[in-house]
N, CA, C and O atoms as a GROMACS GRO file, in nm:
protein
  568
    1UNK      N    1   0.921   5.150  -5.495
    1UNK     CA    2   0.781   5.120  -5.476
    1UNK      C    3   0.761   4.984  -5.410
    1UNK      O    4   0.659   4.971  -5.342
    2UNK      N    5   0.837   4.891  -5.421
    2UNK     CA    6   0.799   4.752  -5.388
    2UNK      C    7   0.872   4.759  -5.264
    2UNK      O    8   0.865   4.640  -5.233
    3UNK      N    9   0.927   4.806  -5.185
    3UNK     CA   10   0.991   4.852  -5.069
    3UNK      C   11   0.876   4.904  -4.989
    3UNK      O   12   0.839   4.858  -4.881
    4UNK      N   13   0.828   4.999  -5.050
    4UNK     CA   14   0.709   5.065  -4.986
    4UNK      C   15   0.601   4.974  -4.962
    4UNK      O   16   0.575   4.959  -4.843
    5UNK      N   17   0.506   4.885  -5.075
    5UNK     CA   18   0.446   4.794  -5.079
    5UNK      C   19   0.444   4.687  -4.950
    5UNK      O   20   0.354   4.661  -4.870
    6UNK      N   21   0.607   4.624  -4.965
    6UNK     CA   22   0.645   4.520  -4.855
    6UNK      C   23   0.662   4.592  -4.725
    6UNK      O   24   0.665   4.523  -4.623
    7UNK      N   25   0.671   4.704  -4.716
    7UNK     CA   26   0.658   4.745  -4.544
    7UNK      C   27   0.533   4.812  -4.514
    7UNK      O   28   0.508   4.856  -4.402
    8UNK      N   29   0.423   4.823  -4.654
    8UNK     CA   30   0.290   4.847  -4.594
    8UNK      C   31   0.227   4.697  -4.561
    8UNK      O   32   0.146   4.684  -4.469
    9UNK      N   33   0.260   4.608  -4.624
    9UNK     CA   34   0.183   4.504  -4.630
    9UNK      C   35   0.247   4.428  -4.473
    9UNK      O   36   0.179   4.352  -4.405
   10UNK      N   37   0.370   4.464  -4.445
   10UNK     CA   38   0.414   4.373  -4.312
   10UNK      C   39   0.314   4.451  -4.165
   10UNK      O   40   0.270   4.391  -4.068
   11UNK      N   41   0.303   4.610  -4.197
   11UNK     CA   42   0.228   4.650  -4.144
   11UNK      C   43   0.117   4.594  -4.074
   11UNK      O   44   0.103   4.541  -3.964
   12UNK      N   45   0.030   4.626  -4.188
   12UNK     CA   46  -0.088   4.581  -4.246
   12UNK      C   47  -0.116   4.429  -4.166
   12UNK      O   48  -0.206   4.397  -4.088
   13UNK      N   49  -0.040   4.377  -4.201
   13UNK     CA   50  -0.089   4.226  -4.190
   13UNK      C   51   0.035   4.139  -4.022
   13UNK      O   52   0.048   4.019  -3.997
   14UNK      N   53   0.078   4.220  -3.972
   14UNK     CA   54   0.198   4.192  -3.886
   14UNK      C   55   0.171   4.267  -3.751
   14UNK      O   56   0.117   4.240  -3.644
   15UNK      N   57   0.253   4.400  -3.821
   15UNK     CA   58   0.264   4.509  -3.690
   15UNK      C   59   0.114   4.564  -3.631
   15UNK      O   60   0.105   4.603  -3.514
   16UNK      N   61   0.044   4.563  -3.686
   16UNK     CA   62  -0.063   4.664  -3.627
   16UNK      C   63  -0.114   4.539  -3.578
   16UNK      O   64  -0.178   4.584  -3.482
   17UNK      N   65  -0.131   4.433  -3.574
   17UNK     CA   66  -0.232   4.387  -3.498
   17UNK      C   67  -0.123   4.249  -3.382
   17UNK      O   68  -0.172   4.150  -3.328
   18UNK      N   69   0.015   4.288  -3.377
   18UNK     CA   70   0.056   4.227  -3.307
   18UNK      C   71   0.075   4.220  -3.159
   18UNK      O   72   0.152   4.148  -3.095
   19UNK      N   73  -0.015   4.314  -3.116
   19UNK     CA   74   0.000   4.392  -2.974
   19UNK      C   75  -0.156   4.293  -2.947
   19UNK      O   76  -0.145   4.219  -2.849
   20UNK      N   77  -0.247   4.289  -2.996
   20UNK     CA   78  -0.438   4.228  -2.980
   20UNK      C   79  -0.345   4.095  -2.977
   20UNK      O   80  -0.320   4.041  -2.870
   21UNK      N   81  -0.293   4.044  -3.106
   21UNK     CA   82  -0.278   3.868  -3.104
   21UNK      C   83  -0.189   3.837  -2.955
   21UNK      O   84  -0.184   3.724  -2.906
   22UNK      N   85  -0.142   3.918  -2.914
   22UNK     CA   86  -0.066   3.848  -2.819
   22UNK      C   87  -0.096   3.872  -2.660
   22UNK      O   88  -0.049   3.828  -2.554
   23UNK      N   89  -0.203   3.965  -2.698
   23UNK     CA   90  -0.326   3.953  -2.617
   23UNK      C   91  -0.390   3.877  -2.582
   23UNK      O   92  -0.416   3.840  -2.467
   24UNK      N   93  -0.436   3.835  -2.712
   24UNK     CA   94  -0.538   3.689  -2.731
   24UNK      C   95  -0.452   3.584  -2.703
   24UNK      O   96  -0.503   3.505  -2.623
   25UNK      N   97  -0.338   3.553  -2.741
   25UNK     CA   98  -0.231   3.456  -2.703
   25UNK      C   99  -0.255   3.423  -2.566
   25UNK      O  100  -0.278   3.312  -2.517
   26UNK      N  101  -0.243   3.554  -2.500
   26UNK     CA  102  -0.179   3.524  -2.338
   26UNK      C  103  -0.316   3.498  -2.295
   26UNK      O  104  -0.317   3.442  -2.185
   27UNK      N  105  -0.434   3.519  -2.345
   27UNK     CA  106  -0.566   3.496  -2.245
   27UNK      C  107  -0.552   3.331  -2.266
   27UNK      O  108  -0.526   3.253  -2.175
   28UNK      N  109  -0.573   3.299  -2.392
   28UNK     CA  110  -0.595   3.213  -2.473
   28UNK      C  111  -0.530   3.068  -2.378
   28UNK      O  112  -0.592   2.967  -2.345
   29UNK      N  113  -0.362   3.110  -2.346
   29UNK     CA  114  -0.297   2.999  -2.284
   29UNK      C  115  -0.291   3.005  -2.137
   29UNK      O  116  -0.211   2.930  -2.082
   30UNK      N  117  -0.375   3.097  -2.053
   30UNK     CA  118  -0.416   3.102  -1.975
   30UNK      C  119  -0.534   2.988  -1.950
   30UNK      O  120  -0.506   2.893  -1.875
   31UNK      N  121  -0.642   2.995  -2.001
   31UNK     CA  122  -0.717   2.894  -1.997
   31UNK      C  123  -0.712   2.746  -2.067
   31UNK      O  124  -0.773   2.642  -2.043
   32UNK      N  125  -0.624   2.777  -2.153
   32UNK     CA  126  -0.580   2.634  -2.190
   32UNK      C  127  -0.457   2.654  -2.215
   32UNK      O  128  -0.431   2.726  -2.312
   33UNK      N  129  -0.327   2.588  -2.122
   33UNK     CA  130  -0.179   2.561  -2.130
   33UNK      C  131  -0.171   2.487  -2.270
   33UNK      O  132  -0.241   2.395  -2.314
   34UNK      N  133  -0.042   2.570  -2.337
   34UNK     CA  134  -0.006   2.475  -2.458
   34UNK      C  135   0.052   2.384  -2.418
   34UNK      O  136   0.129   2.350  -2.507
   35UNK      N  137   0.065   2.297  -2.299
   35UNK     CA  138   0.121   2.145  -2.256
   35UNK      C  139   0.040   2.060  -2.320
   35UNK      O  140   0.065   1.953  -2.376
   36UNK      N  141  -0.108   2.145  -2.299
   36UNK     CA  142  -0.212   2.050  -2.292
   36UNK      C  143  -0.242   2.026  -2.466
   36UNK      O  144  -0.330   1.950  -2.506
   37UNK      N  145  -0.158   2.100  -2.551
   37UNK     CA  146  -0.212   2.097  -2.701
   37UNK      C  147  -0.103   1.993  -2.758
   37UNK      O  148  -0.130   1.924  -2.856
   38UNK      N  149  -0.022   1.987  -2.716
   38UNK     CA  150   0.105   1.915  -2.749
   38UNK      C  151   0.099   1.742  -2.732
   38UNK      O  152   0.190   1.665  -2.761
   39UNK      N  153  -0.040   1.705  -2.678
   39UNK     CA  154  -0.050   1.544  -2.654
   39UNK      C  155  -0.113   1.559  -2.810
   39UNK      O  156  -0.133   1.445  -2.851
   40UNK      N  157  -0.143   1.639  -2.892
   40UNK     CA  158  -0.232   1.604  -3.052
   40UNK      C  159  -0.153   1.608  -3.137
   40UNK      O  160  -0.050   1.674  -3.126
   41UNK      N  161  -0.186   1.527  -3.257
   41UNK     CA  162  -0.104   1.531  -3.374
   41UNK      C  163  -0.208   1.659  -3.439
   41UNK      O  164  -0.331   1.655  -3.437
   42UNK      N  165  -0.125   1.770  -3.496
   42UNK     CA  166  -0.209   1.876  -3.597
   42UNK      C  167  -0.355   1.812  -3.636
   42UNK      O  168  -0.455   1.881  -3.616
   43UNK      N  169  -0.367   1.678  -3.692
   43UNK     CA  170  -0.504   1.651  -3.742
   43UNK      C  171  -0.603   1.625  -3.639
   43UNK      O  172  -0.723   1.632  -3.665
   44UNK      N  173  -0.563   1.598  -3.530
   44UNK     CA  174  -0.647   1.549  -3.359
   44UNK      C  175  -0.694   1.709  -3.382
   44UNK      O  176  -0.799   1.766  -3.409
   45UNK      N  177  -0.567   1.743  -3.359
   45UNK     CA  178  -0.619   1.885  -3.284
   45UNK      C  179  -0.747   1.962  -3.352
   45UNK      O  180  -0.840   1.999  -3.281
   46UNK      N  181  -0.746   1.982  -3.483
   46UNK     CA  182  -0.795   2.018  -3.576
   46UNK      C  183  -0.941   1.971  -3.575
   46UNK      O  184  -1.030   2.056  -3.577
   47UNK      N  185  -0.967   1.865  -3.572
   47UNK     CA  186  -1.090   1.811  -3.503
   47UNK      C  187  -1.139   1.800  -3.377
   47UNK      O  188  -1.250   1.756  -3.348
   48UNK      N  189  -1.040   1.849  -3.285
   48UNK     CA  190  -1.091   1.890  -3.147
   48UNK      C  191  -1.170   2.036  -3.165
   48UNK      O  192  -1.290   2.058  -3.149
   49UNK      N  193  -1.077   2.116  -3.198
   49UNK     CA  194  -1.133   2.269  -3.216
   49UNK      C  195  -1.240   2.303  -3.304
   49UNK      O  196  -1.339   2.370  -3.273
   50UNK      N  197  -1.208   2.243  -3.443
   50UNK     CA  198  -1.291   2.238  -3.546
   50UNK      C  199  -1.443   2.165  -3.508
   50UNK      O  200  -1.551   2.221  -3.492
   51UNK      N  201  -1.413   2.027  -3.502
   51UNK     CA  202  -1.505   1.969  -3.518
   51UNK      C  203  -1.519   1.875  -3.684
   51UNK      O  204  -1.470   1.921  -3.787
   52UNK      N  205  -1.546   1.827  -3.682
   52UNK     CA  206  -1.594   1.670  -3.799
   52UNK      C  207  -1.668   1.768  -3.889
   52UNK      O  208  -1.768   1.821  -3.840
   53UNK      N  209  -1.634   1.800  -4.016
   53UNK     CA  210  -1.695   1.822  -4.119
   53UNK      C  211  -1.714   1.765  -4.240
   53UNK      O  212  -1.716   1.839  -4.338
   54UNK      N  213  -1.731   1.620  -4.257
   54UNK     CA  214  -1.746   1.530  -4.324
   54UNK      C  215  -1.823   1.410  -4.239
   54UNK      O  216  -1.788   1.374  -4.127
   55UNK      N  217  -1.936   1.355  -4.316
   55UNK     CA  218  -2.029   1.280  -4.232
   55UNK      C  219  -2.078   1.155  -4.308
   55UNK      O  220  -2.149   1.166  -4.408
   56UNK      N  221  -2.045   1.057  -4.266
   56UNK     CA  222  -2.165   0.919  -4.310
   56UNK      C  223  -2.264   0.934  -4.232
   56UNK      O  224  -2.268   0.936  -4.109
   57UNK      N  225  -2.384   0.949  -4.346
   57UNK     CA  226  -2.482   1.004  -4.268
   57UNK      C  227  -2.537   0.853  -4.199
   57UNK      O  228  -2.582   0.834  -4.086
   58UNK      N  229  -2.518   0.765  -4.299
   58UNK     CA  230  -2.553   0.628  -4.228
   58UNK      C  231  -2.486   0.572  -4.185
   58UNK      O  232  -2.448   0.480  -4.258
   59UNK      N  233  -2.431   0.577  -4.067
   59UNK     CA  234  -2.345   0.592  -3.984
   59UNK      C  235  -2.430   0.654  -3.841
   59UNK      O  236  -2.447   0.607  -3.728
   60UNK      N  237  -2.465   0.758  -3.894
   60UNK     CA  238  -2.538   0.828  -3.767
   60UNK      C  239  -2.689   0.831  -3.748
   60UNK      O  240  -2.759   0.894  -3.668
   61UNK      N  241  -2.725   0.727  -3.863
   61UNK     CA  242  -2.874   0.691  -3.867
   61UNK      C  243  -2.840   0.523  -3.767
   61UNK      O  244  -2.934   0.462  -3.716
   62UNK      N  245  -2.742   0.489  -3.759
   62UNK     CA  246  -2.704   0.391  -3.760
   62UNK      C  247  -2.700   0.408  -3.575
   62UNK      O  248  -2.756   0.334  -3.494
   63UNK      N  249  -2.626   0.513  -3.551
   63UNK     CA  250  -2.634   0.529  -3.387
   63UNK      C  251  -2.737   0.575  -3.311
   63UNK      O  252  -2.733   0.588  -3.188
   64UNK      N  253  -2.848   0.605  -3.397
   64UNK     CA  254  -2.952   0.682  -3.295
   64UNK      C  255  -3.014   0.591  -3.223
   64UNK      O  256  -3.034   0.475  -3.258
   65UNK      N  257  -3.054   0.654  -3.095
   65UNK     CA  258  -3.141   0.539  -3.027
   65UNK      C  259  -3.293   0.587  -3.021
   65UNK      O  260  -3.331   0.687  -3.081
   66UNK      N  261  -3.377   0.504  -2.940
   66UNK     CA  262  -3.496   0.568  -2.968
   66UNK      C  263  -3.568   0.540  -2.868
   66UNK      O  264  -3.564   0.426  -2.821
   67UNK      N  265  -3.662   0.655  -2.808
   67UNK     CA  266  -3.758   0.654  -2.712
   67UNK      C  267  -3.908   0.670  -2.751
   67UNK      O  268  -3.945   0.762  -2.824
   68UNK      N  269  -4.004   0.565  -2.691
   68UNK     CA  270  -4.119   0.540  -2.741
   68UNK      C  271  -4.125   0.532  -2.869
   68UNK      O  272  -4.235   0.566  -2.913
   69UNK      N  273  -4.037   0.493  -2.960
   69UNK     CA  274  -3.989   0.440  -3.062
   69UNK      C  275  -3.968   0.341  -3.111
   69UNK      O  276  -3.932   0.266  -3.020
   70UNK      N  277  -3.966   0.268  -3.239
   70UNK     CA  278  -3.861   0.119  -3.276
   70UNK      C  279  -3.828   0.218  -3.415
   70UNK      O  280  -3.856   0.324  -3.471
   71UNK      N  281  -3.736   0.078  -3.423
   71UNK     CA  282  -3.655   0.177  -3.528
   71UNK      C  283  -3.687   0.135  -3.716
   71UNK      O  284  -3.632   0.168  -3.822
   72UNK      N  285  -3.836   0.024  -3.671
   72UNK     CA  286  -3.914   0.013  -3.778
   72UNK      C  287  -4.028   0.043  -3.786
   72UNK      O  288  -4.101  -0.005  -3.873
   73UNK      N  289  -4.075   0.145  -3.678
   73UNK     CA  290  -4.168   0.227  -3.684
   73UNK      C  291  -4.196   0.309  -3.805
   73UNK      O  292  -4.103   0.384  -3.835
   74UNK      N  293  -4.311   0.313  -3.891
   74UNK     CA  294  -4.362   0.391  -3.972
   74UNK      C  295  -4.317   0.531  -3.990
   74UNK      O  296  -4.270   0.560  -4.100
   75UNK      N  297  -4.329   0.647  -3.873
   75UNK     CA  298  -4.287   0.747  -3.856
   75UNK      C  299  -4.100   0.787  -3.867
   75UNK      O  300  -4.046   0.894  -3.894
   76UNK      N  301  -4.051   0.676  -3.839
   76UNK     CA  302  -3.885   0.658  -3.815
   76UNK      C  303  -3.845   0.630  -3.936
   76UNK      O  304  -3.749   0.688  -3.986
   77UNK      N  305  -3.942   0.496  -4.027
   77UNK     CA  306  -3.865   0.525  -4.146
   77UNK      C  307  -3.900   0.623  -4.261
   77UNK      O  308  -3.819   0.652  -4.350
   78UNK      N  309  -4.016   0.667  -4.254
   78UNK     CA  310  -4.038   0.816  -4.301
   78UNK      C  311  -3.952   0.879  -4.298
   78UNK      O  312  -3.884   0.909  -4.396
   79UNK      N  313  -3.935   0.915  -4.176
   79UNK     CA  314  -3.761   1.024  -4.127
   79UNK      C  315  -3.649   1.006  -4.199
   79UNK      O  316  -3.600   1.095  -4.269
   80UNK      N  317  -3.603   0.894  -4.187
   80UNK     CA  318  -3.505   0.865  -4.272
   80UNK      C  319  -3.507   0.843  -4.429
   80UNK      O  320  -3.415   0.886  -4.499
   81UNK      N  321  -3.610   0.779  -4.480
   81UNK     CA  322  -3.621   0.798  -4.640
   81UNK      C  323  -3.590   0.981  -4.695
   81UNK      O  324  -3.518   1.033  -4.780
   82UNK      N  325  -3.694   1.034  -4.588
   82UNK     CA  326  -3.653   1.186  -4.635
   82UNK      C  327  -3.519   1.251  -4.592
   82UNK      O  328  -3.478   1.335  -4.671
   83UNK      N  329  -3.442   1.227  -4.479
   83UNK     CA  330  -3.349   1.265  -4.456
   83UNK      C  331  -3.255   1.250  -4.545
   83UNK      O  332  -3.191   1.353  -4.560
   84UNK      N  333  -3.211   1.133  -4.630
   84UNK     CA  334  -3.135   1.065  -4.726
   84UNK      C  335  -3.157   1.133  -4.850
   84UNK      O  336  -3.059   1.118  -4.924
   85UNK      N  337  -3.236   1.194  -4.896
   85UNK     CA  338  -3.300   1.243  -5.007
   85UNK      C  339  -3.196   1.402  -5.018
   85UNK      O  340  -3.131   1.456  -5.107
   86UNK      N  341  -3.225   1.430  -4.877
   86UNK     CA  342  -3.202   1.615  -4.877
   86UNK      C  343  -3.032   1.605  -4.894
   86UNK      O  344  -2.956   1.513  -4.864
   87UNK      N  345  -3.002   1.755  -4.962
   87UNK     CA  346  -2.868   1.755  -4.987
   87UNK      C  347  -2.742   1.759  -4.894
   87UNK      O  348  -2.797   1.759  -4.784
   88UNK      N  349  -2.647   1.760  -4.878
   88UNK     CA  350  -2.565   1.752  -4.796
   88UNK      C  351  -2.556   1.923  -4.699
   88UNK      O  352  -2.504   1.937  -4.589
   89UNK      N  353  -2.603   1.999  -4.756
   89UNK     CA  354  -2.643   2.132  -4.664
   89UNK      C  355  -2.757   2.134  -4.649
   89UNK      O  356  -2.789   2.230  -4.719
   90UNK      N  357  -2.856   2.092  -4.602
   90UNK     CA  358  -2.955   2.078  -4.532
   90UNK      C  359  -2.980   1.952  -4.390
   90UNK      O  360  -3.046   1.947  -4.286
   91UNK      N  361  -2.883   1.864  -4.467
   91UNK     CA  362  -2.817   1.745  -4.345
   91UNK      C  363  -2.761   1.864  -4.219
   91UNK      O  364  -2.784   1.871  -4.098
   92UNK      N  365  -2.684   1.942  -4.307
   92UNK     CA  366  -2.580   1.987  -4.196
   92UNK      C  367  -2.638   2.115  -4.096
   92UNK      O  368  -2.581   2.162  -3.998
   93UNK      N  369  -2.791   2.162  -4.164
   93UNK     CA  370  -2.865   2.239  -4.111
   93UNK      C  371  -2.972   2.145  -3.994
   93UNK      O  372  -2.997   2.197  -3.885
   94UNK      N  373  -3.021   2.029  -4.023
   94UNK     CA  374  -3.069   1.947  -3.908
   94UNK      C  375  -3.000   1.946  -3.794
   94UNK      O  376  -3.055   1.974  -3.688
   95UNK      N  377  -2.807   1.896  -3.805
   95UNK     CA  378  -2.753   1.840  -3.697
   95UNK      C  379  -2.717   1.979  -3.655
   95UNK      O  380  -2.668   1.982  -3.542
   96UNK      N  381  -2.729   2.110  -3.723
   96UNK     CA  382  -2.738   2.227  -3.589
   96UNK      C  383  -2.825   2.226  -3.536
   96UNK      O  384  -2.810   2.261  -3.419
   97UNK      N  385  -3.004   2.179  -3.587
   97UNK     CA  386  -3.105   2.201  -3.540
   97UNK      C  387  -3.073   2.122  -3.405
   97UNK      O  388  -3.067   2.168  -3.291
   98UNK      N  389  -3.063   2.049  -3.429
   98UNK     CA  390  -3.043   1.893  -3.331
   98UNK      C  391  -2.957   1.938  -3.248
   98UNK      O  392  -3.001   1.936  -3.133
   99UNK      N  393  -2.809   1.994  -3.262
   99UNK     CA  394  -2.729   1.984  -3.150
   99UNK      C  395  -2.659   2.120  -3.136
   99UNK      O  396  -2.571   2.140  -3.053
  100UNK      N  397  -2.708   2.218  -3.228
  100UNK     CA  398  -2.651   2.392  -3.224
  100UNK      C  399  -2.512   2.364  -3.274
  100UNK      O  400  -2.430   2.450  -3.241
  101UNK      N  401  -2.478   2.289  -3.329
  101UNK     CA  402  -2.369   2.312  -3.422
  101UNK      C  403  -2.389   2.247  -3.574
  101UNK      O  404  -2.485   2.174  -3.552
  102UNK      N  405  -2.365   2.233  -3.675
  102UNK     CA  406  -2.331   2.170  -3.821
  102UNK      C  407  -2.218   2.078  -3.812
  102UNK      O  408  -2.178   2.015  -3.910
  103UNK      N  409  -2.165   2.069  -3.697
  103UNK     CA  410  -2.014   1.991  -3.685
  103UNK      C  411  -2.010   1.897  -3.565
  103UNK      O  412  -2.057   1.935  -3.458
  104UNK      N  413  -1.953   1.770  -3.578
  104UNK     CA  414  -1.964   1.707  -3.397
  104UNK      C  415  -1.859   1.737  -3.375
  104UNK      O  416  -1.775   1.735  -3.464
  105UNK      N  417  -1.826   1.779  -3.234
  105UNK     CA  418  -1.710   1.841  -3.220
  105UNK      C  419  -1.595   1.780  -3.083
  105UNK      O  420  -1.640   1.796  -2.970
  106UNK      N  421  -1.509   1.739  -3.090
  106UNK     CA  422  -1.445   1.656  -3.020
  106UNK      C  423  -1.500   1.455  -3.003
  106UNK      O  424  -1.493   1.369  -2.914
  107UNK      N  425  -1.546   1.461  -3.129
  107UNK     CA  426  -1.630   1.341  -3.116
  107UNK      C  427  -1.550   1.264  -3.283
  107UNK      O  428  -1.534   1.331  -3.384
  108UNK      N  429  -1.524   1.160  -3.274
  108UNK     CA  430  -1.521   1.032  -3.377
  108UNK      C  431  -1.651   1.038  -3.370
  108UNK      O  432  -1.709   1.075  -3.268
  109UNK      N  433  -1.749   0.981  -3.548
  109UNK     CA  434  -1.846   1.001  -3.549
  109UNK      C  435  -1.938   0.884  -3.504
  109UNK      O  436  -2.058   0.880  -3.478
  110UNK      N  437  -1.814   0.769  -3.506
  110UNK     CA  438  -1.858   0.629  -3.457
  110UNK      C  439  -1.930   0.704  -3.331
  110UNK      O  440  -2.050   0.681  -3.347
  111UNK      N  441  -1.914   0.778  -3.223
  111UNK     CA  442  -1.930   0.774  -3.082
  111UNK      C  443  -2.058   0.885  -3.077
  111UNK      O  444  -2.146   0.895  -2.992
  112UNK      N  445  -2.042   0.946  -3.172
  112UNK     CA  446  -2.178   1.059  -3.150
  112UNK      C  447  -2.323   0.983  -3.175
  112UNK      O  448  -2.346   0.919  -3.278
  113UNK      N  449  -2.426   0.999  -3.057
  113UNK     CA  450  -2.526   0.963  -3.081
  113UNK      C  451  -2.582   1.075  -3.040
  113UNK      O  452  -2.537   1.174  -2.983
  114UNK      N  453  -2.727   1.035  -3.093
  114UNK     CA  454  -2.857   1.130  -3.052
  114UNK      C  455  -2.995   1.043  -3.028
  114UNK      O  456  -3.009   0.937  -3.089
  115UNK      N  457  -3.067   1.077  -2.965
  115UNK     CA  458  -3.216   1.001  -2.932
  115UNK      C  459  -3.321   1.085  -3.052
  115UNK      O  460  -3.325   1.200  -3.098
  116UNK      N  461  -3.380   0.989  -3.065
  116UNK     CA  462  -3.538   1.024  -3.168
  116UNK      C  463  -3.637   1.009  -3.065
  116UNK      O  464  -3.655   0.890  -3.036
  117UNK      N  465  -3.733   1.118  -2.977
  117UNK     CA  466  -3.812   1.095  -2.945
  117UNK      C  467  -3.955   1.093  -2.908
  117UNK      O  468  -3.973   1.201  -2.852
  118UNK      N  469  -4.063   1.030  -2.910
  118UNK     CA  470  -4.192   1.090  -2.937
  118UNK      C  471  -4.252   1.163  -2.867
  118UNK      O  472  -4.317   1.108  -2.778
  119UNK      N  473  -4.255   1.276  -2.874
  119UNK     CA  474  -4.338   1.392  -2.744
  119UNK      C  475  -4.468   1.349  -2.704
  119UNK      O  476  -4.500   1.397  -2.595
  120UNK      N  477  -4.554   1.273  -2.757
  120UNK     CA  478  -4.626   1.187  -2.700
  120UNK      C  479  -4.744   1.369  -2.686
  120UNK      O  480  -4.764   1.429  -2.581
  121UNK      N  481  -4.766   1.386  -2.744
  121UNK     CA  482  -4.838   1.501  -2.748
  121UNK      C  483  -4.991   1.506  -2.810
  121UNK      O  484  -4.973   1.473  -2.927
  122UNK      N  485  -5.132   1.530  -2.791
  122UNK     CA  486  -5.278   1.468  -2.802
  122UNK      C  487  -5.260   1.518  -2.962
  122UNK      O  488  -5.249   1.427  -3.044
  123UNK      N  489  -5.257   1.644  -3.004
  123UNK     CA  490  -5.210   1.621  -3.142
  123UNK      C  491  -5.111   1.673  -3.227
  123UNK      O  492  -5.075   1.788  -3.254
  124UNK      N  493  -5.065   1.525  -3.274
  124UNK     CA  494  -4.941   1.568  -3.316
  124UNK      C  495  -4.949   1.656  -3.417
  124UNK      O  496  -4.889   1.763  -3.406
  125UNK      N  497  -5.018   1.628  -3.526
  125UNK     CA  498  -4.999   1.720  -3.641
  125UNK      C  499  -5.020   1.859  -3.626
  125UNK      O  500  -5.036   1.934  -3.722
  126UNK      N  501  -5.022   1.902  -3.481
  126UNK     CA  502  -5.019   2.059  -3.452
  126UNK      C  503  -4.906   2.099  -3.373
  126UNK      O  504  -4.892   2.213  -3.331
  127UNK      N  505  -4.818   1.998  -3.352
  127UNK     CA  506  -4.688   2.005  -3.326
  127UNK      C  507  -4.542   2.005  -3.425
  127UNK      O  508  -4.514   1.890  -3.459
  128UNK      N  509  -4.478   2.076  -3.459
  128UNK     CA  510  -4.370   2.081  -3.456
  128UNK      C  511  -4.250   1.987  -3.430
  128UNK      O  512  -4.244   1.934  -3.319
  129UNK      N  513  -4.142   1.959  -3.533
  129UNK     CA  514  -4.052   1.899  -3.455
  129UNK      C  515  -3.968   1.967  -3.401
  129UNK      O  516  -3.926   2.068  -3.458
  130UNK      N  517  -3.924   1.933  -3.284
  130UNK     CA  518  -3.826   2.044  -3.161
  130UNK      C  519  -3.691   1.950  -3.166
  130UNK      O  520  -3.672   1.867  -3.256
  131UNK      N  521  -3.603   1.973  -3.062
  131UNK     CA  522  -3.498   1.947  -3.023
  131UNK      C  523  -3.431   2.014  -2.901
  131UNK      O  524  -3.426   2.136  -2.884
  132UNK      N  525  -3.378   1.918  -2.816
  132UNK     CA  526  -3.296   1.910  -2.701
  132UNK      C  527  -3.192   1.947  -2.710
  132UNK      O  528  -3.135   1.843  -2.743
  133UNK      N  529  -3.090   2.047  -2.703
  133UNK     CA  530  -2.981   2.028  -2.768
  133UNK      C  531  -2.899   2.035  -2.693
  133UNK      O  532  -2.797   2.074  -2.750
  134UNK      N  533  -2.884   2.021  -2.602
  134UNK     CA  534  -2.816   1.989  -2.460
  134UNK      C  535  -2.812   1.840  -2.443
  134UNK      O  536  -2.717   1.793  -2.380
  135UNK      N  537  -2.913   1.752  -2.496
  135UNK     CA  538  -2.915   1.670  -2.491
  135UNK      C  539  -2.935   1.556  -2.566
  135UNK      O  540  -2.961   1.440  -2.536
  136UNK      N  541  -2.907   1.653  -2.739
  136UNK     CA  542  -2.927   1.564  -2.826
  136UNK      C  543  -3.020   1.477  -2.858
  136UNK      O  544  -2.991   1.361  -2.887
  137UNK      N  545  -3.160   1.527  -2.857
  137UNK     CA  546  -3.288   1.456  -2.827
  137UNK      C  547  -3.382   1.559  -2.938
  137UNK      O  548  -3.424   1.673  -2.913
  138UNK      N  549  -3.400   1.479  -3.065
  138UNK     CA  550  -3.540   1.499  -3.140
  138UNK      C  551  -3.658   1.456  -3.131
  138UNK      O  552  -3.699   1.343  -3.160
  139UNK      N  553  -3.723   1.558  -3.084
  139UNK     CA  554  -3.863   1.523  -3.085
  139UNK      C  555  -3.955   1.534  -3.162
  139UNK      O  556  -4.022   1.632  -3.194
  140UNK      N  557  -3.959   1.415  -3.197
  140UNK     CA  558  -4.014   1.409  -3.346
  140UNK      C  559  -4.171   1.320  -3.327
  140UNK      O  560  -4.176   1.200  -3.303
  141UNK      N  561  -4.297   1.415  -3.346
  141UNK     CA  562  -4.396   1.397  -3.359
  141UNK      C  563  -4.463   1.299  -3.411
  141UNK      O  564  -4.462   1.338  -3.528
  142UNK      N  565  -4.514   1.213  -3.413
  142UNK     CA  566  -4.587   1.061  -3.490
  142UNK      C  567  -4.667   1.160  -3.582
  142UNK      O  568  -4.745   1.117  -3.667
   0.00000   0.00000   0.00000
């Protein structure tokens, strides 16, 4: 029985899908040569592909810049008192809002910035806050 077991399970988990992975292999190092993976240590790499899933958030309150903004503007520190408040999955639901991912990705977080900026819109409180995400730009309503 355990004979049987170990050559369903090599199956299972090996043979049947070794013909697709090496499929995917060969597309895979087609567009990116493994020369080019071999300048990373496993943990580089891992955060190249992955992306940063651990965040000081002040840190990245710390890099934003700001248009038609200061960064002791009334509205700005609103933003941030409440941002600080919300739990660490709802942080991570903004910076998809903000940039379509939950993760910065090929980025040290020192280097990731984003702009806060005022849409300058007749009224705001019938606006929405949006986002750029191409360009990392919240537009965030007075």
């Amino acid at each position: 029985r355990k004979e049987y077991v170990d050559l369903y399970v090599n199956y299972m988990f090996n043979k049947s899908v070794q013909k697709p992975f090496e499929d995917f292999v060969q597309g895979f190092l087609r567009g990116c040569p493994a020369r080019n993976w071999k300048m990373f240590f496993p943990e580089e790499l891992q955060v190249v592909l992955q992306g940063v899933t651990t965040f000081d958030w002040h840190l990245l309150e710390k890099n934003v810049m700001y248009t038609q903004y200061k960064k002791l503007d009334q509205t700005i520190r609103n933003f941030w008192t409440v941002f600080h408040k919300l739990p660490e999955e709802k942080k991570k639901m903004f910076l998809a809002f903000l940039s379509g991912s939950d993760r910065i990705t090929g980025y040290a977080l020192e280097c990731f910035r984003f702009w806060i900026a005022d849409p300058q819109v007749e009224n705001p409180d019938e606006v929405c806050p949006s986002a750029s995400t191409c360009y990392f730009i919240l537009f965030l309503p007075r």
